[in-house]
Every structure is written in structure tokens, then in C-alpha cells.
FIFI-774421 format. One record per residue: residue in one letter; x, y, z of N, C-alpha, C in turn. Coordinates in steps of 0.02 Angstrom, whole numbers, plus 32768, in hexadecimal, padded with zeros to 4 digits. Example, Ala and Ser with C-alpha at 12.3 -4.5 7.8 and 13.67 -1.06 7.14 Angstrom:
! FIFI-774421
a82947EE4818682677F1F818682947F5B8186s82827F90816282AC7FCB816582858002818A
***
This chain:
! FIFI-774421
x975AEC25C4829778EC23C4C59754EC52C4F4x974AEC89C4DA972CECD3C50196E5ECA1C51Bx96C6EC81C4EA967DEC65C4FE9678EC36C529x96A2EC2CC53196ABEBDDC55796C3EBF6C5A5x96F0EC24C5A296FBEC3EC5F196C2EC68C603x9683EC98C5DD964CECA6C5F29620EC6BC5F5x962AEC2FC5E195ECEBFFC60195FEEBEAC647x964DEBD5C63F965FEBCFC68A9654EBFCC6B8x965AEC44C6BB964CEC6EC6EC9602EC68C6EBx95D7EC6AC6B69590EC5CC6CE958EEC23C700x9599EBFFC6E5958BEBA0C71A958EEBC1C761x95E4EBE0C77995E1EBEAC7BF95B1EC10C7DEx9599EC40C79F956BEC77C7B99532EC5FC7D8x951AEC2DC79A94E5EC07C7C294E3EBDCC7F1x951BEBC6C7F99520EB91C8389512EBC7C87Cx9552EC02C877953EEC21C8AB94DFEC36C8BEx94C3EC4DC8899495EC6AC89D946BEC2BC8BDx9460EBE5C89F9439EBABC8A9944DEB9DC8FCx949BEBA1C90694AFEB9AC9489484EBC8C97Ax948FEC10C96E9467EC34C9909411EC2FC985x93E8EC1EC95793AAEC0AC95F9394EBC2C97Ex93C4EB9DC9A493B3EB75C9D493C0EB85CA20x93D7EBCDCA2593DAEBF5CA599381EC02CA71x935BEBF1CA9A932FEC07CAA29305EC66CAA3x9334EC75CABE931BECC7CABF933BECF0CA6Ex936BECD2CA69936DECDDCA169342ECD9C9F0x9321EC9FC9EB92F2EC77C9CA92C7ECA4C9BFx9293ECB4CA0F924CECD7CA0E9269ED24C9F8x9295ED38C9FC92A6ED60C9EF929AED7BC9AAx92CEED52C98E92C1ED4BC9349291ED2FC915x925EED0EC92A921AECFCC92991D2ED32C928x91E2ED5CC95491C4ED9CC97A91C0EDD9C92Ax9209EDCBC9079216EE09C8CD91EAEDF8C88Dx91F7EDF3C85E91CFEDFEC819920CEDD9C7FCx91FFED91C7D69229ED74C7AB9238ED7CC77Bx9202ED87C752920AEDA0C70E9215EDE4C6FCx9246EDE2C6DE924FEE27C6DE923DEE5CC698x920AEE5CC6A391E7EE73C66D91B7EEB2C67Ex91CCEEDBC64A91B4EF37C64B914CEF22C642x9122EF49C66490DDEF47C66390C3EF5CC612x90B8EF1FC5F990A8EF30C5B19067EEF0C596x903CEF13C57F9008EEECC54B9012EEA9C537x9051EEACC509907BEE7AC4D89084EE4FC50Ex909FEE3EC55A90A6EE12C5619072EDE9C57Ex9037EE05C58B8FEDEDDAC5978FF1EDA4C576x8FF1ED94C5308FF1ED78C50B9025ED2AC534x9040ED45C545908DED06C56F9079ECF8C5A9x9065ED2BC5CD906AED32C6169022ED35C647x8FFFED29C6168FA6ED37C6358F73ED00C5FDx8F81ED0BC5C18F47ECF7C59B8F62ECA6C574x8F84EC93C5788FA2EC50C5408F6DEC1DC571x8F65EC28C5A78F53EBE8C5C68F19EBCFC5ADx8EDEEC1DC5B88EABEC12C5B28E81EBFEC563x8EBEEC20C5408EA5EC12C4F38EB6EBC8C4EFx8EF3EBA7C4EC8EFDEB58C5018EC0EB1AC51Ex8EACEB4DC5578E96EB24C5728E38EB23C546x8E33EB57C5438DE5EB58C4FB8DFFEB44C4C3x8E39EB4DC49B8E34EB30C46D8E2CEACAC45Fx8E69EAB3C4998E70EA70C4A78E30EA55C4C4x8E09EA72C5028DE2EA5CC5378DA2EA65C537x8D8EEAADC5218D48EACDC5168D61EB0AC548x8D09EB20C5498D01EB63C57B8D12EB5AC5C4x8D30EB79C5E08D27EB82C61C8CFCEBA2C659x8CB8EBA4C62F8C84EBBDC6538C86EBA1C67Ax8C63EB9CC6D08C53EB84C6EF8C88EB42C715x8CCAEB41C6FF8CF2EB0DC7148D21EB2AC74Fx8D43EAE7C7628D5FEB0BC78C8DB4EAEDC76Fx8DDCEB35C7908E1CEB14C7688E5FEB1CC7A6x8E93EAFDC78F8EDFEAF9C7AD8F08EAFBC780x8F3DEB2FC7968F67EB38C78A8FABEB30C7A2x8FC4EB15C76B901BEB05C7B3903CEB20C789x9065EB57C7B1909FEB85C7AE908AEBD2C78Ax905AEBE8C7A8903EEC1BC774908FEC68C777x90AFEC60C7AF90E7EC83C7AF90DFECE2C7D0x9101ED0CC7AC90FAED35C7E390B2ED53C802x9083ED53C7D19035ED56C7E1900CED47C7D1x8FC0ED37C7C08F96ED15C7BF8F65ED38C777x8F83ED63C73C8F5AED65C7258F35ED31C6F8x8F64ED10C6EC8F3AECC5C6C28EF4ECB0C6D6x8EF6ECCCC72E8ECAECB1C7418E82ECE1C746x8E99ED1BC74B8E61ED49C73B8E48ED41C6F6x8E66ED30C6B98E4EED19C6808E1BECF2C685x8E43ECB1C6AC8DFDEC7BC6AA8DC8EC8DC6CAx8DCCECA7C7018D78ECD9C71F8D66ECF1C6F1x8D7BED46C6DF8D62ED50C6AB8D3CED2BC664x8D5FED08C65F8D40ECBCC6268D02EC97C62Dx8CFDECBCC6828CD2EC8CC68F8CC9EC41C6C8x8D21EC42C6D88D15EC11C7048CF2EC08C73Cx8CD5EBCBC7578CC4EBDBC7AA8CFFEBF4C7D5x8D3FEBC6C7D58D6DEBD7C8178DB6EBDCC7EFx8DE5EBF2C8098E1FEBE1C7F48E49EBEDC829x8E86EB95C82E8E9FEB94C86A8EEEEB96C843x8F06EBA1C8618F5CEBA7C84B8F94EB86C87Dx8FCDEB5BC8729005EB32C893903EEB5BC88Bx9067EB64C8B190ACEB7BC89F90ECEB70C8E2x9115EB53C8C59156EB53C9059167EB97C91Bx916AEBCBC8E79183EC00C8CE9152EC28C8E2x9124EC44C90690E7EC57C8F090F8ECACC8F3x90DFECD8C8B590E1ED00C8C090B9ED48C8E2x90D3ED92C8EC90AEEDB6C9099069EDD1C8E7x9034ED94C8F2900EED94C8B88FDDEDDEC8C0x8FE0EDF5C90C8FBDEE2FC90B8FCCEE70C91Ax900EEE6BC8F29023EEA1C8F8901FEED8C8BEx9046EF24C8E19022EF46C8A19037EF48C84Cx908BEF17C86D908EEF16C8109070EEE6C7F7x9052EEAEC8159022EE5FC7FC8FE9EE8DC7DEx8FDCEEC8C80F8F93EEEEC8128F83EF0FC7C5x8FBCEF32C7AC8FD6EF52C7818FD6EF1AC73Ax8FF4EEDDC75B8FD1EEAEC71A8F93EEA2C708x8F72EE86C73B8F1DEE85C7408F0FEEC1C723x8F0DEF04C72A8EDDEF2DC7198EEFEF2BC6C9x8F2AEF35C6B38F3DEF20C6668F0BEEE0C63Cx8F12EEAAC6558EDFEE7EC64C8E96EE8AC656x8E7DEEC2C6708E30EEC4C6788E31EF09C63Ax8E6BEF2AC62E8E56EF5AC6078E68EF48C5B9x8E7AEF05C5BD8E83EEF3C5758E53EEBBC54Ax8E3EEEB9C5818E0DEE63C5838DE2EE6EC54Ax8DBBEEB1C53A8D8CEEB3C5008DA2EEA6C4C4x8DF8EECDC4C38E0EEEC3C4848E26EE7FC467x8E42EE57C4AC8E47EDFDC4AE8E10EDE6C492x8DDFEDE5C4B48D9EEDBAC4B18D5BEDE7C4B6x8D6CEDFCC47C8D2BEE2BC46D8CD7EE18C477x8CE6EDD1C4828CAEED9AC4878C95ED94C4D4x8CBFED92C5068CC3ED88C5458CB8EDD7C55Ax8C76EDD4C5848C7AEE20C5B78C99EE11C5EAx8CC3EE4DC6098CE3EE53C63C8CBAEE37C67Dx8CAFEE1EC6A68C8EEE09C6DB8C80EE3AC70Bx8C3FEE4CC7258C3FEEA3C74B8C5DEE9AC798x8C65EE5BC7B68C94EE52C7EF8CB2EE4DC803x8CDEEE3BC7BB8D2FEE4CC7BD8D40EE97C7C8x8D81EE9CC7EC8DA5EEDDC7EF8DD8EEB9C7FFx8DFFEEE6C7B08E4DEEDFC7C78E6DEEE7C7FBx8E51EF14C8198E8BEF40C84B8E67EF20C88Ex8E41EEF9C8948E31EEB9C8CB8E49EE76C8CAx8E4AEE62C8978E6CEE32C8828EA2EE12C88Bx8ECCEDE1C8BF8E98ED9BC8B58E6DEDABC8FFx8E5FEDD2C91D8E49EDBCC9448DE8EDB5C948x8DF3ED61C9278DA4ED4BC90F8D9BED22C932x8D78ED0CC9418D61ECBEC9648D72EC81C926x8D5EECABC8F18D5DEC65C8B78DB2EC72C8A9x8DDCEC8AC8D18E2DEC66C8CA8E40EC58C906x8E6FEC2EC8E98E80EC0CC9338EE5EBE2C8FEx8EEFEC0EC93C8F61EBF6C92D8F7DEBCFC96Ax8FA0EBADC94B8FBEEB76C9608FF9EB76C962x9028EB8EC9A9906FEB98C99A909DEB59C999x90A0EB35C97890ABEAE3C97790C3EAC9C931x90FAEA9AC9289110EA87C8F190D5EA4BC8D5x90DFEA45C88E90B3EA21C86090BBE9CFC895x90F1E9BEC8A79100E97BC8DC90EAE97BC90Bx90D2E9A3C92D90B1E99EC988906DE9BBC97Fx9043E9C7C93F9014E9DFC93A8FE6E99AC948x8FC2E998C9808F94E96CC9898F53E971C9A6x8F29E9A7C9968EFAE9C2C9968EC3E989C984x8E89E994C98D8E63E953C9878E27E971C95Ax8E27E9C1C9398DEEE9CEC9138E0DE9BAC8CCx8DC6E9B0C8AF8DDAE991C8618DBAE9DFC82Cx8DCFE9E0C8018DC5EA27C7C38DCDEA0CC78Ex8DA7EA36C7748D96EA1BC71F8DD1EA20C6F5x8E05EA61C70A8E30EA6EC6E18E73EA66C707x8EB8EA46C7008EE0EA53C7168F1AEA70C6CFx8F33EA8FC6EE8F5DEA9CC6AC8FACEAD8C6CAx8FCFEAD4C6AA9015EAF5C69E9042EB17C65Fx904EEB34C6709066EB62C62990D2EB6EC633x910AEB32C61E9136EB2CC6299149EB3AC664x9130EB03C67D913CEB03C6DD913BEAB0C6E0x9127EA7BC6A39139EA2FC6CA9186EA22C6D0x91AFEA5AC68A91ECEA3DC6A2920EEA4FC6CEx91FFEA66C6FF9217EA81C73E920BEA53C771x91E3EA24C77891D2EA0CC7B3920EE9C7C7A8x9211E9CEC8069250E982C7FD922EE943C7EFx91E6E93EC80091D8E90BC7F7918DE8DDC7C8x91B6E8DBC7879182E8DBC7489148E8B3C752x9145E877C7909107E849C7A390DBE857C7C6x910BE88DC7FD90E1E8B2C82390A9E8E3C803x90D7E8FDC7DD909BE924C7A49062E907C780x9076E8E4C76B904AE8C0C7539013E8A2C78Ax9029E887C7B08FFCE867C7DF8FCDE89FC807x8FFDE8DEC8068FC1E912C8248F84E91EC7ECx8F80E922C7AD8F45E93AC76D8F1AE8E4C773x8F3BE8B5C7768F0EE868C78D8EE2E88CC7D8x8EF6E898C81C8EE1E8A3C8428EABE8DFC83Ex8EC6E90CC8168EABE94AC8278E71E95AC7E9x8E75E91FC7CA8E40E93AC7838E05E92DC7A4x8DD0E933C78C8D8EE937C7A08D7DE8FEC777x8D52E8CBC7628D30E885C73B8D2DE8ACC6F1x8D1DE8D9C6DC8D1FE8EBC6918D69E934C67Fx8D85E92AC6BB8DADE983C6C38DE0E953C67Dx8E1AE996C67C8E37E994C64D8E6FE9BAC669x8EC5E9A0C6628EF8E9BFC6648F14E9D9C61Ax8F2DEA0DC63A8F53EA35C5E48F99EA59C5FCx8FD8EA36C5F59001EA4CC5F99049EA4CC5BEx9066EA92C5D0907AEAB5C58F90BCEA98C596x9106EA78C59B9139EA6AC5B69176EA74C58Fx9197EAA2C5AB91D9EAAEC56E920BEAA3C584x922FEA67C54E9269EA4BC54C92A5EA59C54Fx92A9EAA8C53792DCEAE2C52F9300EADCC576x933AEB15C557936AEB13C5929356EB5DC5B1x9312EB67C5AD931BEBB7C5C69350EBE6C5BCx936AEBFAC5E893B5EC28C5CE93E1EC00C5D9x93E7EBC2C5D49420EB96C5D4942EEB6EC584x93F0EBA6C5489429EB7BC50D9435EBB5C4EFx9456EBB2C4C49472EBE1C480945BEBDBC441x9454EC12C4079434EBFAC3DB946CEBCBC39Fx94A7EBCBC3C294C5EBBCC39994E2EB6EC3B7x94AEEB55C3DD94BBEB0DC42A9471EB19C447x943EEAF9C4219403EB03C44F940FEAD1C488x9425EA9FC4779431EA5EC4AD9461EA77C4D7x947AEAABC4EC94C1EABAC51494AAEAA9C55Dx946CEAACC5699444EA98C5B0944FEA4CC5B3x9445EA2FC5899453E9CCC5A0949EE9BEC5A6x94D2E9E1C58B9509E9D5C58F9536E9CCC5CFx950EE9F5C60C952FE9F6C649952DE9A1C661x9557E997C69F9554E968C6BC952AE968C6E8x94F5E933C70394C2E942C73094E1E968C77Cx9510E95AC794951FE96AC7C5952DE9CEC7B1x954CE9CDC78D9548EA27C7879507EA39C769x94D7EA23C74494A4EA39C73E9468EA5DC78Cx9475EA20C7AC945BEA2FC7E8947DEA5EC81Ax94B5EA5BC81A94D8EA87C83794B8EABDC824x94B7EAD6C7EC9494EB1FC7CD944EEB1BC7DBx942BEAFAC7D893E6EAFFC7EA93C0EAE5C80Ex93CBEABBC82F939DEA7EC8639377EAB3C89Dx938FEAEEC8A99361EB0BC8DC9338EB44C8ADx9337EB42C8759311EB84C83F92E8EB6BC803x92E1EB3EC80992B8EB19C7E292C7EB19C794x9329EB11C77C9327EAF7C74A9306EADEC72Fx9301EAC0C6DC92EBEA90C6BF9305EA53C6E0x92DBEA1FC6E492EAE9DDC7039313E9B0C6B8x930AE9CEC6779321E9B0C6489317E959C605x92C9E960C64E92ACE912C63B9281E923C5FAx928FE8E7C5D29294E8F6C591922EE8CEC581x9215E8F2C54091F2E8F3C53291C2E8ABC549x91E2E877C52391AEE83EC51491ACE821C57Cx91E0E826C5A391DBE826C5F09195E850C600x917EE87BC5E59142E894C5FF910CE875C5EFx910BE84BC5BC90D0E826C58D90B7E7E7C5BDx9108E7D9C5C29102E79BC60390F2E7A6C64Bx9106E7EEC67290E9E7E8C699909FE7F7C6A3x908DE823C6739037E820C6729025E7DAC665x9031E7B4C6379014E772C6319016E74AC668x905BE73CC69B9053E729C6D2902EE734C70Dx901AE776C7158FD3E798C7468FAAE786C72Cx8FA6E75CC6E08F5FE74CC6DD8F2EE782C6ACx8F42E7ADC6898F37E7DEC66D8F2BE7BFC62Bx8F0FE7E2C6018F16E7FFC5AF8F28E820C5ABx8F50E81FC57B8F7BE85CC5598F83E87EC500x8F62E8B7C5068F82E8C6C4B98FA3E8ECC4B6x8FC7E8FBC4808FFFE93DC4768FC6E959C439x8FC7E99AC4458F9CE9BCC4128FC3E9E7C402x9009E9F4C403902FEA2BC3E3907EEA0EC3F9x90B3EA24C3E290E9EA0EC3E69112EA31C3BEx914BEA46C3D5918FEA7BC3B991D3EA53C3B5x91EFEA4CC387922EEA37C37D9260EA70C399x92A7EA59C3A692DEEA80C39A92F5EAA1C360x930BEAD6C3569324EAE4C319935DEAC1C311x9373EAAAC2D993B7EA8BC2C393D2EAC6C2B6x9418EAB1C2D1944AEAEDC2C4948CEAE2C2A6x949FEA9DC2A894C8EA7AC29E94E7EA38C2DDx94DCEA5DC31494DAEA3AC33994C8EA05C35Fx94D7E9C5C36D94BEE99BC38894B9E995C3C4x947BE982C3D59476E982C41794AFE93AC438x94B5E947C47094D1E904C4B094BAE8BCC48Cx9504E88BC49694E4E863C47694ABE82AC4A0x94B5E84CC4F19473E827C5029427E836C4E7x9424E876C4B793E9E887C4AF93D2E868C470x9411E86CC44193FCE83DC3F793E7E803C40Ax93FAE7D2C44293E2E793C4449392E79AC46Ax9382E7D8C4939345E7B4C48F92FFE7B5C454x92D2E786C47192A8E78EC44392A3E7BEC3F8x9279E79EC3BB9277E7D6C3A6923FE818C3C5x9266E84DC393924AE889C3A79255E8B6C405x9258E89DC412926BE8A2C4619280E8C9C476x92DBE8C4C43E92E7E8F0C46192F6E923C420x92D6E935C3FD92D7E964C3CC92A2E9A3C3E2x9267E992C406922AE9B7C4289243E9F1C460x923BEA19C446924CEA52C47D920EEA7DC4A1x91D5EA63C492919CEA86C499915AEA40C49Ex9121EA3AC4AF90F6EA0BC4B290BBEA20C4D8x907FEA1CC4B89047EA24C4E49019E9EBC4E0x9020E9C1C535900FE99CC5628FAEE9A5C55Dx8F88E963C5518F42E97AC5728F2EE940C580x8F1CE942C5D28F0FE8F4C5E88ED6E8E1C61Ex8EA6E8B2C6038E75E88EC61F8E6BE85CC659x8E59E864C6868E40E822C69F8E2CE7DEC680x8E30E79FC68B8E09E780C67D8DCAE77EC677x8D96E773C6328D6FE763C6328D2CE71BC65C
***
């Protein structure tokens, strides 16, 4: 009983706050701060700076000399100092959200990332034109304060890619149709997409996130970029419909807990909706 009147007081909580982030000066407001709320530490490079770039060499190749995009890199841009460092030519970044990428706690990430990089990639020298504490301000970056849907930019990059940011966007064709538009004739998309309920499941109810009714789901999130909730094999199809190839080169189940998920989820497809995790890598036509 006790658990059930703390989910309800959560719900309103979030409705209120979603209400007020369609407040405009709210918005930039809470946009302006630091989302993640996470203490300046080593350990989370690994999450928060480096998954992309290892992903994207392990799936794609080197990123010497390429040029790459990123959608939703979040409160700052070190992912993207990685890929310089790596070697890239340019790296451009998308975000609705965009954060204070040059500021001094973003700054404070960057220099962490340039002072760890030997022990990462003992292989890779640091680049002598990088400086953290300049950083981003390069010519070879360039941000985009714009959702993954209104992004209609007309340069093409070798790399587009995302690291649990497709299930956020409202509109899964649009996405897709931006990595068709935006790939380059041999580029390559790599995106990471998790099915999870973020802090909306329990370990004892991973599914407690599908259970809402669409109308209160959105209520809680439609201006904060909930999970949109669209289920695995819907992404297969909308890359295939832009016209894409698609492979999954990695994939995470739910833990079973006892619980069953919604019974709209048992009926779809198999596997579908058992996937809580999936990594996306997709081609142009040949």
C-alpha cells in the first residue's frame, strides 16, 4: 500500500514538473543547469565520454580523418573531444536540450578526459592542439540547438551516431530519415537505444514504465524527453523504411523477475519486447 501511494505522489510530481518545463523561461532555465547529477570522477568517462567512441571503432573502424554527428550528446561535449582526439576531422553535435557546453564545469570534464586519455588509449597520442580548457571552442565543432525532428541540415558525415538518446525522440521516422539524409555514400550510423524505464521501473517491475496509460505517461513527460516507449522491432522498421540497412550487433534482455510485462507487450513480435538494450548500425544503400 505504502508503495503504491509513493508511485502516485511521484506521477503528480512529475506531471507538475513536465507542466512547468513547457513554461518557456523555465525551460532555458533548467536547460542552462547540469542534468546529470553526477560528482567529477574518472569512473564515469567510461558512461559519459568514452562508450561512443569505442562502439563506434569497434562496430565501424577508425575514426581517423572522418567526420562525425552526434545527437543528444547531453550536458557537454566530451564524447566529442574523444573523437578529435581519436583523430577525427570534425565533430558536430544536435540537441533540443543543448547543454552549457562551455562552461567551467563541461571544462572540468574535458580536462579529466585529456588527463586520462593515455591511460584509455595508450595507443592514441593526445593531439598537441587540443586544450581542454579551450575546448569546444574549435572550428572542427560545430552544435546544433535543435531536436533530432527539425534537424535539416544539408551536410552529409561519415559517422552519425547516439548513445541512449533514440528513445527519446517523438518521432522514430524522423530519426531515421535524418542518418538516410545525413549519412555520407559509405558513412555509417551507430546507435545505442534503451528500452528501460529509466527511473520509471523497479527492480522488482522492470516494465512498471509501460504500464501507465498513454495519456498520463505524457502528462509526466512530453515536455522532458521521457522515453517515447516504442518498442524494439518499430525501430528495425523504421530504419528499413528510410531505406537503410540495419544490423543489431549487441542486444540486452530484461531481467525476469517474475513479472510480466503488459499484455500489449507479450503480443508483440517475438523478442521485442523482452530487449531492454540494442545496438543499432546502419547503412545507406549500396
Amino acid at each position: 500500500m505504502f508503495a503504491n501511494v509513493m508511485v502516485v505522489f511521484e506521477v503528480f510530481r512529475e506531471m507538475a514538473k513536465n507542466a512547468a518545463m513547457g513554461i518557456p523561461a523555465v525551460r532555458d532555465a533548467r536547460v542552462a543547469r547540469q542534468r546529470t547529477a553526477l560528482p567529477l570522477d574518472a569512473s564515469h568517462l567510461d558512461r559519459y565520454a568514452f562508450p561512443l567512441l569505442d562502439l563506434v571503432t569497434t562496430h565501424v573502424g577508425s575514426v581517423i580523418g572522418k567526420t562525425i554527428l552526434e545527437i543528444g550528446p547531453g550536458d557537454n561535449l566530451a564524447s566529442g573531444l574523444a573523437f578529435l582526439a581519436a583523430g577525427a576531422k570534425s565533430y558536430s553535435a544536435l540537441d533540443r536540450f543543448p547543454g552549457p557546453y562551455a562552461s567551467e564545469l563541461s571544462r572540468r570534464w574535458y580536462r579529466l578526459v585529456e588527463q586520462t586519455w593515455s591511460l584509455k588509449y595508450p595507443h592514441l597520442k593526445w593531439p598537441a592542439y587540443l586544450d581542454a580548457n579551450r575546448f569546444p571552442n574549435y572550428p572542427e565543432v560545430t552544435t546544433f540547438p535543435i531536436s533530432a525532428e527539425n534537424f535539416n541540415q544539408t551536410a552529409r558525415y561519415d559517422v552519425v551516431c547516439s548513445f541512449a538518446v533514440g528513445e527519446h525522440v517523438s518521432d522514430i521516422h524522423a530519426f531515421a530519415a535524418l542518418n538516410r539524409r545525413a549519412l555520407s555514400e559509405s558513412g555509417v550510423g551507430l546507435h545505442v537505444v534503451d528500452f528501460g524505464g529509466h527511473q520509471w521501473d523497479r527492480p522488482e517491475d522492470p516494465y512498471l514504465f509501460l504500464r501507465f496509460p498513454v495519456s498520463v505517461w505524457r502528462a509526466m513527460g512530453s515536455n522532458r524527453g521521457f522515453p517515447n516507449r516504442i518498442r524494439f522491432h518499430e525501430y528495425l522498421d523504421a530504419f528499413a523504411q528510410s531505406g537503410l540497412s540495419v544490423d543489431v550487433v549487441d542486444r540486452r534482455a530484461f531481467k525476469t523477475v517474475g513479472r510480466r510485462p503488459p499484455a500489449w507487450v507479450t503480443r508483440l513480435p517475438e523478442e521485442s519486447g523482452s530487449i531492454q538494450e540494442a545496438t543499432f548500425v546502419v547503412r545507406r544503400p549500396r
